[in-house]
C-alpha positions as CSV (number, residue, x, y, z in Angstrom):
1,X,20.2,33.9,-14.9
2,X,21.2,32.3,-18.5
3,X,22.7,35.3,-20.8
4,X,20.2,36.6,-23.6
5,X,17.3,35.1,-21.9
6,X,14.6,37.6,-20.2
7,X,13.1,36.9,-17.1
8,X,9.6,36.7,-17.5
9,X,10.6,34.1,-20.2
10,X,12.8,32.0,-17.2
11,X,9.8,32.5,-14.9
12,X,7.7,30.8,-17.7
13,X,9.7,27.9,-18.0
14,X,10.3,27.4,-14.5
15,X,6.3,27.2,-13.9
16,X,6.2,25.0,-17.1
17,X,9.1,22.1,-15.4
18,X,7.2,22.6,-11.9
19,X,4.1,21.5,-13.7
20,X,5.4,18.1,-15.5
21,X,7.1,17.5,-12.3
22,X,4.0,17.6,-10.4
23,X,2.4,15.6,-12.8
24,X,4.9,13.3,-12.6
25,X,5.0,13.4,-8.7
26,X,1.0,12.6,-8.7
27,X,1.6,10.0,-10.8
28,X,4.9,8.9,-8.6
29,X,2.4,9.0,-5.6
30,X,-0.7,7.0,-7.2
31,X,1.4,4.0,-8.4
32,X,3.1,3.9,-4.6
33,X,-0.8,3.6,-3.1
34,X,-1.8,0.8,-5.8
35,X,1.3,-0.8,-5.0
36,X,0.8,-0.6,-1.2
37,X,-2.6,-1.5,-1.1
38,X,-2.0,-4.4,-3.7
39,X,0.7,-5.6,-1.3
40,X,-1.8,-5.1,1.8
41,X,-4.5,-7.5,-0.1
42,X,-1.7,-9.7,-0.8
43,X,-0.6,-10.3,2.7
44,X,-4.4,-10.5,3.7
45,X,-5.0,-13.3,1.6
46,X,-1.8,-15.2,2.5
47,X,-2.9,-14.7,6.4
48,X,-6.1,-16.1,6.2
49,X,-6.3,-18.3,3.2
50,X,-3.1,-20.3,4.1
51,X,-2.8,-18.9,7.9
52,X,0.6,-17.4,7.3
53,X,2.5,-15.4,9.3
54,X,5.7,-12.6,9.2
55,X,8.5,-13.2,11.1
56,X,8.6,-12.5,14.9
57,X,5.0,-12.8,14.7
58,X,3.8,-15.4,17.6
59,X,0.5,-17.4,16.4
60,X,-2.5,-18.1,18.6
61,X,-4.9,-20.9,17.8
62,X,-7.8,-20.8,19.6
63,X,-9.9,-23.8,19.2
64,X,-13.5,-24.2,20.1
65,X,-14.5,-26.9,22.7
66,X,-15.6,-30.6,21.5
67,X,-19.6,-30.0,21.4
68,X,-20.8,-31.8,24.2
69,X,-22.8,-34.7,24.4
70,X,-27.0,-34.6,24.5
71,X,-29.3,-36.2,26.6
72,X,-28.9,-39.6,26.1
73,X,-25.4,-39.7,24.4
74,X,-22.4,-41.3,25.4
């Protein structure tokens, strides 16, 4: 306890700091989500708009079968 200062006063002022900080820590915790989910729609986009891929990551193509010929084609 800080000399001269009473108790209930300390108690106060602790609750007061614990507030800001949790404040502080929601707004800490919003700004990580946004920032995740930013970099999630990111890496979406660079997948399958320019068919990227992270490293170690094996790619599969699977392409559909030529269409085959009707009656009377070649």
């Amino acid at each position: 306890m800080a000399p001269g200062v009473e108790p209930r006063q300390q108690v106060q002022e602790q609750k007061e700091a614990n507030a800001r900080l949790s404040r502080r820590n929601g707004a800490l915790d919003a700004e990580v989500r946004d920032l995740k989910q930013g970099f999630e729609a990111i890496e979406e986009r660079a997948r399958y708009e320019l068919g990227l891929i992270k490293q170690d990551e094996i790619f599969f193509q699977v392409v559909p079968p030529p269409p085959s010929p009707g009656p009377g084609g070649r």
